[in-house]
Biopython code that builds the backbone (N, CA, C, O; Angstrom):
import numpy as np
from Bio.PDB.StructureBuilder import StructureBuilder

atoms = [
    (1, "UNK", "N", (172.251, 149.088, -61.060)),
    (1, "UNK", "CA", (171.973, 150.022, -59.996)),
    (1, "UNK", "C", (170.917, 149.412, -59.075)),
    (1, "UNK", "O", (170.200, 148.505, -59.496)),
    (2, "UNK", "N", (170.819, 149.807, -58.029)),
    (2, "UNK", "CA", (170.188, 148.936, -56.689)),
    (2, "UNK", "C", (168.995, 149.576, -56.242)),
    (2, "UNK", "O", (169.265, 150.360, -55.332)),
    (3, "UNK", "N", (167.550, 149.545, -56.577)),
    (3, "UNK", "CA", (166.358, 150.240, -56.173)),
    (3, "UNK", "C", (167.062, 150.583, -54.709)),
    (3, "UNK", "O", (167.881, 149.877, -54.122)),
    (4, "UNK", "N", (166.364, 152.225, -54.155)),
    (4, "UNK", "CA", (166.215, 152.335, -52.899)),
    (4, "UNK", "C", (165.076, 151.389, -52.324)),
    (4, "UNK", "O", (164.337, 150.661, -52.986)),
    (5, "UNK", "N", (165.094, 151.535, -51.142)),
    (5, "UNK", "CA", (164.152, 150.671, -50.153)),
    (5, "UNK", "C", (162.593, 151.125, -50.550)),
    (5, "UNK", "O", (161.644, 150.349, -50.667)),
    (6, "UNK", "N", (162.554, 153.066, -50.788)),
    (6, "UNK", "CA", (161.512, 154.039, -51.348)),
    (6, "UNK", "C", (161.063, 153.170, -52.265)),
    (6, "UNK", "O", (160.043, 152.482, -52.227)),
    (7, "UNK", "N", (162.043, 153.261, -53.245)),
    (7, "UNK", "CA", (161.868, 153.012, -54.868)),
    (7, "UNK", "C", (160.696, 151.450, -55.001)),
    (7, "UNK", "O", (159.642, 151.226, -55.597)),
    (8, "UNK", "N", (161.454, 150.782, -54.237)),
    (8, "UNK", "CA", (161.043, 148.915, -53.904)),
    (8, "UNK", "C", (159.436, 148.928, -53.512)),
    (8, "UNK", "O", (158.555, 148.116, -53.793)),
    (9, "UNK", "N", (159.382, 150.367, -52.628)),
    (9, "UNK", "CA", (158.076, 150.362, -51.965)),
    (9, "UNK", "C", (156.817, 150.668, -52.770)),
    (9, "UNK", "O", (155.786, 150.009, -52.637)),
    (10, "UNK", "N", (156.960, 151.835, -53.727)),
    (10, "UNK", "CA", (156.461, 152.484, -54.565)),
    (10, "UNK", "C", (156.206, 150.966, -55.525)),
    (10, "UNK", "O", (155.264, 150.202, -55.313)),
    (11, "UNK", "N", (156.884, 150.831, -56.210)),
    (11, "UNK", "CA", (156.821, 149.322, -56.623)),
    (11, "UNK", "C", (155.743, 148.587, -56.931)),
    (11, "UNK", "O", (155.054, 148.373, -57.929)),
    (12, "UNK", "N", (155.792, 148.156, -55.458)),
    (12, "UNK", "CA", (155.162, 146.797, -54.923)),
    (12, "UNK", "C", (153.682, 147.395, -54.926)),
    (12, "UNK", "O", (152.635, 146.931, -55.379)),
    (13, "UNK", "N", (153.987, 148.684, -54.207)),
    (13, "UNK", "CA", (152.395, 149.756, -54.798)),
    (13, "UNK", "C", (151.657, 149.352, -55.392)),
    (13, "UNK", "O", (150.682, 148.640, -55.151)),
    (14, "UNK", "N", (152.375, 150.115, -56.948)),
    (14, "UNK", "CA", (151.581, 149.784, -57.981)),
    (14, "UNK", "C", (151.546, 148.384, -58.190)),
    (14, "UNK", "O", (150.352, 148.088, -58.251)),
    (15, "UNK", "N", (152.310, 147.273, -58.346)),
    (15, "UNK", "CA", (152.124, 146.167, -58.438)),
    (15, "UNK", "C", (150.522, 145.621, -58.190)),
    (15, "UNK", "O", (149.699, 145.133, -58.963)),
    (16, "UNK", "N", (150.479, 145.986, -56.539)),
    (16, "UNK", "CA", (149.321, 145.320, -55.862)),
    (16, "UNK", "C", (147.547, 146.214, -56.175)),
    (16, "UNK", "O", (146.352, 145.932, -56.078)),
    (17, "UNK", "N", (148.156, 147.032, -56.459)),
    (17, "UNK", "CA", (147.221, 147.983, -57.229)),
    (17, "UNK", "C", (146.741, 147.425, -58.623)),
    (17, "UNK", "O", (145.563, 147.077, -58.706)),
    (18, "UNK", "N", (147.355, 147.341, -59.448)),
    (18, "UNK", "CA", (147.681, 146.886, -60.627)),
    (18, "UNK", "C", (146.890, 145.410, -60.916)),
    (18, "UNK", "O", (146.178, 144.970, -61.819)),
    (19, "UNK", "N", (147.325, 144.996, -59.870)),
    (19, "UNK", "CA", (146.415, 143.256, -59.584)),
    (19, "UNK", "C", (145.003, 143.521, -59.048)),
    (19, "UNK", "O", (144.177, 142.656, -59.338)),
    (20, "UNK", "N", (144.670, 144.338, -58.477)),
    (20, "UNK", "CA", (143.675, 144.322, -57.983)),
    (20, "UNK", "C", (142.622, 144.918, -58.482)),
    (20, "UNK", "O", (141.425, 144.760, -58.240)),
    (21, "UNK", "N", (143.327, 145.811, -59.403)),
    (21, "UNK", "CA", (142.674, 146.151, -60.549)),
    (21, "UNK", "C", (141.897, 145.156, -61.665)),
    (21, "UNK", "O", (140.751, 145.260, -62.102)),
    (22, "UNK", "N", (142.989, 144.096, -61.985)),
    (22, "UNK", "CA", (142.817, 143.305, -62.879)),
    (22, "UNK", "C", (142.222, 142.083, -62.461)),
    (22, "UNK", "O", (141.915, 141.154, -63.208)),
    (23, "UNK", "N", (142.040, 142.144, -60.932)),
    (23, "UNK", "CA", (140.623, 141.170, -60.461)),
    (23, "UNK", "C", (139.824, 141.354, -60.307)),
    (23, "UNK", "O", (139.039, 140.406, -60.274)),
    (24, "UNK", "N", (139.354, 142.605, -60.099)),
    (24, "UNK", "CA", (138.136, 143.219, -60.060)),
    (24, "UNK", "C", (137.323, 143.272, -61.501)),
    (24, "UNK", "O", (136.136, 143.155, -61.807)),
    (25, "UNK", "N", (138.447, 143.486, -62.174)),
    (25, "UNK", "CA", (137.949, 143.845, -64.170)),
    (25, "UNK", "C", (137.318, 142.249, -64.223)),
    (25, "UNK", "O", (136.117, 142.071, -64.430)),
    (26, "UNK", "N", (138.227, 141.163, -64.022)),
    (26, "UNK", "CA", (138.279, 139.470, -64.494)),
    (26, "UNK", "C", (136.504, 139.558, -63.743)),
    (26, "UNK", "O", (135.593, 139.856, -64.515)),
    (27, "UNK", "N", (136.220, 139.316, -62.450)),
    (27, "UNK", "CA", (135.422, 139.089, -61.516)),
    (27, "UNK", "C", (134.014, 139.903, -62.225)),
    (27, "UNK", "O", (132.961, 139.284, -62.383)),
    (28, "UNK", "N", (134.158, 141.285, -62.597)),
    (28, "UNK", "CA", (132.956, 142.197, -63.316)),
    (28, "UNK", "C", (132.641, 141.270, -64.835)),
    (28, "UNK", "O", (131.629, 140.670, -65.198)),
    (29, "UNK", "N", (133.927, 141.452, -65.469)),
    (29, "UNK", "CA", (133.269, 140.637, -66.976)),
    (29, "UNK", "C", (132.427, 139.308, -66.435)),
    (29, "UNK", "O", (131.294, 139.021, -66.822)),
    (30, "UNK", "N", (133.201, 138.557, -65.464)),
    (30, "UNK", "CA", (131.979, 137.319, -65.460)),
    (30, "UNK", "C", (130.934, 137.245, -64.991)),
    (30, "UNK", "O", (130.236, 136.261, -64.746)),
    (31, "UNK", "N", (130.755, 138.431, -64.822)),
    (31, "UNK", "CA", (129.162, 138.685, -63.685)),
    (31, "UNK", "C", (128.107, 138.152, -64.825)),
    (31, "UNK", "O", (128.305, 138.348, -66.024)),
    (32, "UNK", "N", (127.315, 137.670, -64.469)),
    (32, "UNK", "CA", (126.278, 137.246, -65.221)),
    (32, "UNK", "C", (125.132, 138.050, -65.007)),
    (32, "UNK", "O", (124.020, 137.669, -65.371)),
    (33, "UNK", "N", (125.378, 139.438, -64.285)),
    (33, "UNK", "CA", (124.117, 140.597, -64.254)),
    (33, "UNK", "C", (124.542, 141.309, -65.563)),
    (33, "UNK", "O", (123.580, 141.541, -66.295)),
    (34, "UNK", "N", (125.837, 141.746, -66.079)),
    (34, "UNK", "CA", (126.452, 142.595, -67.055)),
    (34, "UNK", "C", (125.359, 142.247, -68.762)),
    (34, "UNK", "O", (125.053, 143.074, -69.621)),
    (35, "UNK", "N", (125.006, 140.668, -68.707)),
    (35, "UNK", "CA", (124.111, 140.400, -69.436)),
    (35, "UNK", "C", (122.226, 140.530, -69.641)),
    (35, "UNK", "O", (121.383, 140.299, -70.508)),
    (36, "UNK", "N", (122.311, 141.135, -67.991)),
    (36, "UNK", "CA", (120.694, 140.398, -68.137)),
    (36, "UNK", "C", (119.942, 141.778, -68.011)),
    (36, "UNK", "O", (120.456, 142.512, -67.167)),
    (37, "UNK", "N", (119.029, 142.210, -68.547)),
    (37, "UNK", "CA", (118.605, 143.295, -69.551)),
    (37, "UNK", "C", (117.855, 144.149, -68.552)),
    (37, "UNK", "O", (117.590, 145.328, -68.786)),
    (38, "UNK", "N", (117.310, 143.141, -66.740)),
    (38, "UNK", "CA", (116.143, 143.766, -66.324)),
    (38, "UNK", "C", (117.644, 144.964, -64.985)),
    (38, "UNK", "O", (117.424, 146.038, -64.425)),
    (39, "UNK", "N", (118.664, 144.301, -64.969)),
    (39, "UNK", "CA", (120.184, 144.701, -64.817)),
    (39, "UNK", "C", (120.226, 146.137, -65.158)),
    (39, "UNK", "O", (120.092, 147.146, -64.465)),
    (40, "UNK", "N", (120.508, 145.903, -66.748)),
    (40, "UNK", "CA", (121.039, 146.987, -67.590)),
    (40, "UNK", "C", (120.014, 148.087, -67.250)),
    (40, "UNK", "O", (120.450, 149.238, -67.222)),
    (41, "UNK", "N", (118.653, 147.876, -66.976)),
    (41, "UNK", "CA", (117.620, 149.280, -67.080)),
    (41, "UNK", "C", (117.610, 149.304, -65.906)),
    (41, "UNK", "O", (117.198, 150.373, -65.456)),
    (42, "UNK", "N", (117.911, 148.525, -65.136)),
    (42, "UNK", "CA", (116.903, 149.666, -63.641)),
    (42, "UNK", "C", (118.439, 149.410, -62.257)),
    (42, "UNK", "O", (118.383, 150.053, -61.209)),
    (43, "UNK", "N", (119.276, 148.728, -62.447)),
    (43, "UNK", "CA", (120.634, 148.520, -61.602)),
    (43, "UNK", "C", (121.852, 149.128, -62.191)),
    (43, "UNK", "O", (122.764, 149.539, -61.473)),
    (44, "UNK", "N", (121.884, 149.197, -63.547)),
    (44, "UNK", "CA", (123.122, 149.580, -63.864)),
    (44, "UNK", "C", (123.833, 150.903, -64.041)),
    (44, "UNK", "O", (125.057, 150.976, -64.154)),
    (45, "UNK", "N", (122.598, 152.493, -64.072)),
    (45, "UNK", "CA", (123.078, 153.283, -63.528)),
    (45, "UNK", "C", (123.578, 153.854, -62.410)),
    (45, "UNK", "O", (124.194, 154.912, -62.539)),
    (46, "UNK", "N", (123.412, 153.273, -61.118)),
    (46, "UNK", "CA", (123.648, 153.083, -59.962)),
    (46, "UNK", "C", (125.346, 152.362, -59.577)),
    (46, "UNK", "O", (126.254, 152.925, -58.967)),
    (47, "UNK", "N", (125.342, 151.192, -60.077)),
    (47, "UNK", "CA", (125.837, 149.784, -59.818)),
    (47, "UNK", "C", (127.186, 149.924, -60.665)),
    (47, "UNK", "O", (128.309, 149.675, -60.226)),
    (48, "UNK", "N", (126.882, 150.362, -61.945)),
    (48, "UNK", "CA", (127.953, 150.652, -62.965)),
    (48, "UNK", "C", (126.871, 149.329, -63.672)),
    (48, "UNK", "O", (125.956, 148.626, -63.245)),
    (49, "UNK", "N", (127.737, 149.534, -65.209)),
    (49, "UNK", "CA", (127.651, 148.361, -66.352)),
    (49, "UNK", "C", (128.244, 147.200, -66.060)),
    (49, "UNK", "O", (127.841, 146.375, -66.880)),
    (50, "UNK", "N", (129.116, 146.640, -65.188)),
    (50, "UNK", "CA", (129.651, 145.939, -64.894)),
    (50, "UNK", "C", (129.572, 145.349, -63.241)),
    (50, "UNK", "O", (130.115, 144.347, -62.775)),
    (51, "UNK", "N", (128.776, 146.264, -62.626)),
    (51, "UNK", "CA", (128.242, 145.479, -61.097)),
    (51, "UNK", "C", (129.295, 145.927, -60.279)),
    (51, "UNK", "O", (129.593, 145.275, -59.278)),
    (52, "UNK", "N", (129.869, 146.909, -60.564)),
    (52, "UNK", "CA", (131.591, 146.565, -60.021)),
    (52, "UNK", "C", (131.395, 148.126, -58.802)),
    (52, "UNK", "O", (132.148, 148.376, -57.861)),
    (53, "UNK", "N", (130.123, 148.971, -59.250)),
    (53, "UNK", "CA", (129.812, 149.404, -58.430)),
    (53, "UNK", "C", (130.568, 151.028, -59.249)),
    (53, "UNK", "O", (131.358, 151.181, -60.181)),
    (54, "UNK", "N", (129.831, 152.011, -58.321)),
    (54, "UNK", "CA", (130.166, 153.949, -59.082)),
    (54, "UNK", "C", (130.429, 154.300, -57.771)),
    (54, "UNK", "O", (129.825, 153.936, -56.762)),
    (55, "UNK", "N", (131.847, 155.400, -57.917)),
    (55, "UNK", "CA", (131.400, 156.581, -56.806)),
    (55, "UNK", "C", (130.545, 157.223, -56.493)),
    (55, "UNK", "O", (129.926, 157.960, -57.261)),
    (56, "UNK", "N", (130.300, 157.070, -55.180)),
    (56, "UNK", "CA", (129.229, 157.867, -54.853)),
    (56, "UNK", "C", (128.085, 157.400, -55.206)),
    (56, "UNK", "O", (127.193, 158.230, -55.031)),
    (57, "UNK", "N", (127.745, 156.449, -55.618)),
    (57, "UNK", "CA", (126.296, 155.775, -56.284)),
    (57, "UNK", "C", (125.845, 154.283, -55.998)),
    (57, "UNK", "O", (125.362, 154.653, -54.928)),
    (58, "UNK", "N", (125.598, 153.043, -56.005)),
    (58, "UNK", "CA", (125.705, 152.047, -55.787)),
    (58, "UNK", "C", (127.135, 151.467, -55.327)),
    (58, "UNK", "O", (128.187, 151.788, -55.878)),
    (59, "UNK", "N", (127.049, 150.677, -54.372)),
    (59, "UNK", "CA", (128.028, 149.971, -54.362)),
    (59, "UNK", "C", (128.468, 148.516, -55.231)),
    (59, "UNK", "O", (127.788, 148.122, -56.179)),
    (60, "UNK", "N", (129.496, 147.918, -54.835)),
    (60, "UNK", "CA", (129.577, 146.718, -56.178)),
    (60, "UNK", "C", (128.929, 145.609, -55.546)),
    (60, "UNK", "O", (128.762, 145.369, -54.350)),
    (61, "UNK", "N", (128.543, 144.878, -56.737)),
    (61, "UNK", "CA", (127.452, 143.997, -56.326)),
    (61, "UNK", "C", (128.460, 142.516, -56.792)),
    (61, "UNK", "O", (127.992, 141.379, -56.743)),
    (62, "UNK", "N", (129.839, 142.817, -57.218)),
    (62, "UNK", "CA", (130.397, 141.199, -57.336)),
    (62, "UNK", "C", (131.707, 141.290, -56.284)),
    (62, "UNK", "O", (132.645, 140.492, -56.291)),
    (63, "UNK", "N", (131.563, 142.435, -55.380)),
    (63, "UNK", "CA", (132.238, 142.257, -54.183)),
    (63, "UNK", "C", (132.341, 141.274, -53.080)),
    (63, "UNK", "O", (131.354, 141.344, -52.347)),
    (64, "UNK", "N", (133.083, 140.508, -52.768)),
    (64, "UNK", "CA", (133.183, 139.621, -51.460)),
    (64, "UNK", "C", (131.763, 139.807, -50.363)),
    (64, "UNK", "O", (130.928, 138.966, -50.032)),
    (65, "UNK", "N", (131.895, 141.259, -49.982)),
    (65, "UNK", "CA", (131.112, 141.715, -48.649)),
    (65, "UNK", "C", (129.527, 141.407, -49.275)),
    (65, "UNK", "O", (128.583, 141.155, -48.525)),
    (66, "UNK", "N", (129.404, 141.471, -50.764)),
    (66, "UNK", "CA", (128.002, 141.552, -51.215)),
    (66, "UNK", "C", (128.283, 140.249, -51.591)),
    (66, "UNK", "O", (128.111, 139.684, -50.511)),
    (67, "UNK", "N", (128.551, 139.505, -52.261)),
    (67, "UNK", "CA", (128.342, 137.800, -52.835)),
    (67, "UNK", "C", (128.235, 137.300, -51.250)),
    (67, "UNK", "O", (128.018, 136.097, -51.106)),
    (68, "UNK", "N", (128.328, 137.875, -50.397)),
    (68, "UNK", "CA", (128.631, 136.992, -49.109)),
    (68, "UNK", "C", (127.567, 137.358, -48.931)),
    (68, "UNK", "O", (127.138, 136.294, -49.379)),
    (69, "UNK", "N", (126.611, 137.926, -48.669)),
    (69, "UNK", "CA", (125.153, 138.079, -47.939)),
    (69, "UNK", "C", (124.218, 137.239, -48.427)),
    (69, "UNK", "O", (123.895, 137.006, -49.592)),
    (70, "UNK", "N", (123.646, 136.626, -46.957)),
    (70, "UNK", "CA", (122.229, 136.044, -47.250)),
    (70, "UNK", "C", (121.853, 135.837, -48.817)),
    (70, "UNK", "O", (122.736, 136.274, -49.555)),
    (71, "UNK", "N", (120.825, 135.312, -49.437)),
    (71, "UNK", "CA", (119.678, 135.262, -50.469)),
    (71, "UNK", "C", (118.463, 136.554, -49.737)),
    (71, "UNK", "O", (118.248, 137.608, -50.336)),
    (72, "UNK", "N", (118.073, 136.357, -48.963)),
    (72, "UNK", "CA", (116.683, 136.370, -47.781)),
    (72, "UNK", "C", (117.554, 138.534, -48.096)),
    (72, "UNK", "O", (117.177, 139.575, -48.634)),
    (73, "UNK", "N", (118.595, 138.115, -47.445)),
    (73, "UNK", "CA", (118.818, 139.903, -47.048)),
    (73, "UNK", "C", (118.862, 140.471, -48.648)),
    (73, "UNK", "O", (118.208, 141.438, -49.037)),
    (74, "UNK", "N", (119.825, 139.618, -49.534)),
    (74, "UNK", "CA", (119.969, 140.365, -50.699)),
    (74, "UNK", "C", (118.310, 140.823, -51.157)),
    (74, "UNK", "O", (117.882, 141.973, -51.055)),
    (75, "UNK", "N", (117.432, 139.519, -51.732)),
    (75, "UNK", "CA", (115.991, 140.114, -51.688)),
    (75, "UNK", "C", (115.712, 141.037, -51.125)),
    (75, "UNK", "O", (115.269, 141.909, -51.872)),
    (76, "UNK", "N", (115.759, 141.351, -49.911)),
    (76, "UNK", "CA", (115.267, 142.206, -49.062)),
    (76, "UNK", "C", (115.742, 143.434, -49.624)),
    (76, "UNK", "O", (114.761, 144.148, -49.835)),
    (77, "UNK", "N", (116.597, 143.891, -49.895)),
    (77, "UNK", "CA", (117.600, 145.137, -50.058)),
    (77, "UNK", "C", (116.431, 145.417, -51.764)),
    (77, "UNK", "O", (115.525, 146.247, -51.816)),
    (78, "UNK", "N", (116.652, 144.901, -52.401)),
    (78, "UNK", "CA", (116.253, 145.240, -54.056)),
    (78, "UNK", "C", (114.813, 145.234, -53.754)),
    (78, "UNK", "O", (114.186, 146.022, -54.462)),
    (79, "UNK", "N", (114.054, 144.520, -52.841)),
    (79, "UNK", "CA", (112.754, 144.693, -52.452)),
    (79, "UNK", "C", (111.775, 145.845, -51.931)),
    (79, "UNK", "O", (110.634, 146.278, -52.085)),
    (80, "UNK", "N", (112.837, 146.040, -51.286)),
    (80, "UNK", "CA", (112.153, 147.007, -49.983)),
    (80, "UNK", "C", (113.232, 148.369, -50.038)),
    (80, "UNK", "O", (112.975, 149.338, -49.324)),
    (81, "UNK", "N", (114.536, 148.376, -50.993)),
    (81, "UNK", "CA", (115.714, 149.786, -50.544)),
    (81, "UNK", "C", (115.763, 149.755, -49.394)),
    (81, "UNK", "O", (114.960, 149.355, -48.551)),
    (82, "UNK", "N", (117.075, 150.342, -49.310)),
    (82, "UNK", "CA", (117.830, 150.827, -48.052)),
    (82, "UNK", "C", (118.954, 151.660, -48.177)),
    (82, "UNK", "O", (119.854, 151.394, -48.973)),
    (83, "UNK", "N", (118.970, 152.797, -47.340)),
    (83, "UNK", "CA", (119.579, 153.922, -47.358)),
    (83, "UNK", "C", (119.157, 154.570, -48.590)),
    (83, "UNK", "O", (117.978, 154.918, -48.658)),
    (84, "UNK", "N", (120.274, 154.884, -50.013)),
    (84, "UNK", "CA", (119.793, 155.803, -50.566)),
    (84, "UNK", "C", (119.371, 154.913, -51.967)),
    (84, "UNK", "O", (119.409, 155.439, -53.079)),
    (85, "UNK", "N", (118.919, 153.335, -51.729)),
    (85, "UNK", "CA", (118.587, 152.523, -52.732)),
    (85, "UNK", "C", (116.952, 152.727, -52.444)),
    (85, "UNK", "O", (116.321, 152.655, -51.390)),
    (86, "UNK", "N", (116.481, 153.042, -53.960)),
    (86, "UNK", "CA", (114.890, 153.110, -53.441)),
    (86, "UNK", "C", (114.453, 151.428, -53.574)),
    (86, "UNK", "O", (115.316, 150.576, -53.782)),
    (87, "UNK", "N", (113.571, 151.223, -53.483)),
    (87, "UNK", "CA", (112.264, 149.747, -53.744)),
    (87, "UNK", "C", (112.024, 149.704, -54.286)),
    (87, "UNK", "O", (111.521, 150.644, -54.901)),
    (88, "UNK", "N", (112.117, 148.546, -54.675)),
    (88, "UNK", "CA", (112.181, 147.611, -56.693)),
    (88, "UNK", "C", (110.409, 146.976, -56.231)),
    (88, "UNK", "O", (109.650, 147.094, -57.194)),
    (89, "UNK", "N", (109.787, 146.419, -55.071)),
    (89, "UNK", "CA", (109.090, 145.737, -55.093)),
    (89, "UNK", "C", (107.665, 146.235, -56.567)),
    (89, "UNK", "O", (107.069, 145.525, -57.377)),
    (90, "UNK", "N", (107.619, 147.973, -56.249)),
    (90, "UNK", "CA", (106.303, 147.586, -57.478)),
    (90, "UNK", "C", (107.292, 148.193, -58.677)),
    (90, "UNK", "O", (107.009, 149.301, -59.132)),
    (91, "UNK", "N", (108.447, 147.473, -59.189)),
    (91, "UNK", "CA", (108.854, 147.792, -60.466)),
    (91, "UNK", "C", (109.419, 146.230, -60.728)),
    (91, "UNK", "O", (109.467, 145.848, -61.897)),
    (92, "UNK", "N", (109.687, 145.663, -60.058)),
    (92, "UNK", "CA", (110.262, 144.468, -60.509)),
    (92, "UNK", "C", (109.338, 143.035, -60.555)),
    (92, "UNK", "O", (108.665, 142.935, -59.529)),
    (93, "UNK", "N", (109.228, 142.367, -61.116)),
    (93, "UNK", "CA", (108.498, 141.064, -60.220)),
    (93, "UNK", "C", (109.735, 140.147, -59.458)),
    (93, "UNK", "O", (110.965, 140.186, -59.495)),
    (94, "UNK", "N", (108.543, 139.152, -58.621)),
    (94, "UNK", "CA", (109.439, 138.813, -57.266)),
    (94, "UNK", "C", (110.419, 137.737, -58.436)),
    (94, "UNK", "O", (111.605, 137.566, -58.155)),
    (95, "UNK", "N", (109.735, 136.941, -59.944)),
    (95, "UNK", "CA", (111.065, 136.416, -60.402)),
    (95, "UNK", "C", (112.304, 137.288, -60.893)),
    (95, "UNK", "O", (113.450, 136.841, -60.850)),
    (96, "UNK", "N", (111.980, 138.636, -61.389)),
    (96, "UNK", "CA", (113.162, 139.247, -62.063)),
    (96, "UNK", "C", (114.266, 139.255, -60.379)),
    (96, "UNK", "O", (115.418, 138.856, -60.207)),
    (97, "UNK", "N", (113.555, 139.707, -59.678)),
    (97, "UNK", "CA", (113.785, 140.200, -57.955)),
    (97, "UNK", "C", (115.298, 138.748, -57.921)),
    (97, "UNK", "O", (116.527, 138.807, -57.890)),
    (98, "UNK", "N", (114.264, 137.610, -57.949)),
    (98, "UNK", "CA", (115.123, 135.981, -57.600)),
    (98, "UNK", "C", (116.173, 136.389, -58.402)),
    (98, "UNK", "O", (117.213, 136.735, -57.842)),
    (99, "UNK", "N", (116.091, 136.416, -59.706)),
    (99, "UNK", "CA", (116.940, 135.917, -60.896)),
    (99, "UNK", "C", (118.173, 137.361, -60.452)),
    (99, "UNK", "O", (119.255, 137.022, -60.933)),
    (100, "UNK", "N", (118.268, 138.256, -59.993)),
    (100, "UNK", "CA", (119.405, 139.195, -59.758)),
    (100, "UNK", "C", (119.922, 138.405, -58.578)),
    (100, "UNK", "O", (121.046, 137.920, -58.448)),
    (101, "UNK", "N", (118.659, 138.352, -57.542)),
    (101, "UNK", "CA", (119.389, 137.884, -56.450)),
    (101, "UNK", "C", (120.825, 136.655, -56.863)),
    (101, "UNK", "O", (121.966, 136.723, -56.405)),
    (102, "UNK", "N", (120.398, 135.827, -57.639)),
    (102, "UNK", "CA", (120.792, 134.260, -58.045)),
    (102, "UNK", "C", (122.150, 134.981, -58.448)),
    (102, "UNK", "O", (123.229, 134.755, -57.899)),
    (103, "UNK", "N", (121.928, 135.946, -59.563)),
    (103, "UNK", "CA", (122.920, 136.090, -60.266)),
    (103, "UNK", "C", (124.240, 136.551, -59.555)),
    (103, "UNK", "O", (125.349, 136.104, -59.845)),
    (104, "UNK", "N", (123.904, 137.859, -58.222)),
    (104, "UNK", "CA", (124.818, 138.084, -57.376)),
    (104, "UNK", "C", (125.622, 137.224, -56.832)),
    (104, "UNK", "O", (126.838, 137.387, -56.725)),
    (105, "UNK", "N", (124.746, 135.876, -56.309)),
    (105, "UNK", "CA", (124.969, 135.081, -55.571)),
    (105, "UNK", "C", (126.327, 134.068, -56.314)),
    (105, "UNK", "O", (127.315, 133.533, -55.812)),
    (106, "UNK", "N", (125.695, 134.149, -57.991)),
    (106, "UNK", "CA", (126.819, 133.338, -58.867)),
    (106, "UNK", "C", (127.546, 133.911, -58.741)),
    (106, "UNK", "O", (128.468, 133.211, -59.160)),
    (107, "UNK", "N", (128.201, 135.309, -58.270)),
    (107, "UNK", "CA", (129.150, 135.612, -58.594)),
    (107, "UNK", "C", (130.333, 135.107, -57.812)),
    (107, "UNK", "O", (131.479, 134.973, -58.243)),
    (108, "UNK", "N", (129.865, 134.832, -56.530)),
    (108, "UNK", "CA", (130.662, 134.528, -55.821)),
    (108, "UNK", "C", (131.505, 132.717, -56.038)),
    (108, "UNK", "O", (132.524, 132.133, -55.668)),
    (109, "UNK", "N", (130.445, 132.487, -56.752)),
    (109, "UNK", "CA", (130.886, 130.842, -56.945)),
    (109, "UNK", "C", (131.894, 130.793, -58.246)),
    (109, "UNK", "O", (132.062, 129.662, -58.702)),
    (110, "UNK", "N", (132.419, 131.607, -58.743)),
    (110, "UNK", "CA", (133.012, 131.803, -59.924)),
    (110, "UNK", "C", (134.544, 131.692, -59.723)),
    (110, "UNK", "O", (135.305, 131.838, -60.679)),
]
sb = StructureBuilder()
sb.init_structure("model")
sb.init_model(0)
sb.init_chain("A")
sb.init_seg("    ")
for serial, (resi, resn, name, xyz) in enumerate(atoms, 1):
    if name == "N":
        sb.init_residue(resn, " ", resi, " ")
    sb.init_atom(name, np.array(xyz, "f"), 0.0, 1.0, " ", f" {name:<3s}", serial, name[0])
structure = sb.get_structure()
């Protein structure tokens, strides 16, 4: 029997859904924030456990649009907040600050 043209469309849907799903999952497990502990307490209710980002709450931090920003801006953002991210500056030190920045930054090189 011969999918409708509908049927083909629906499909390819889920297909591309389905994949994009399963790059996003691949891309989160290798985050190298999912491991690092100063992560888990003060980014990961926001961010999710996996960086991959919550509704309504942080966005993902092993996203294209975010691995693509600056070093200088990422600091800046975990430093100082913006919008409804508060300021890490007197909770974090400026190395824990580097070492997320770095780690975001790995993600993209992965």
């Amino acid at each position: 029997m011969i999918a409708s043209k509908k049927e083909m469309t629906i499909r390819m849907i889920k297909f591309l859904l389905t994949a994009s799903l399963l790059l996003a999952a691949s891309q989160a497990q290798n985050s190298p924030l999912a491991d690092n502990p100063t992560y888990r307490q003060d980014c990961a209710k926001c961010h999710g456990k996996s960086a991959e980002g919550r509704f309504m709450a942080g966005p993902s931090l092993v996203s294209e649009k975010t691995t693509s920003l600056p070093v200088e801006q990422l600091r800046t953002v975990i430093t100082n907040g913006r919008h409804r991210m508060p300021k890490f500056a007197d909770k974090l030190t400026p190395q824990e600050i580097d070492t997320l920045v770095n780690q975001i930054k790995q993600v993209k090189k992965q």
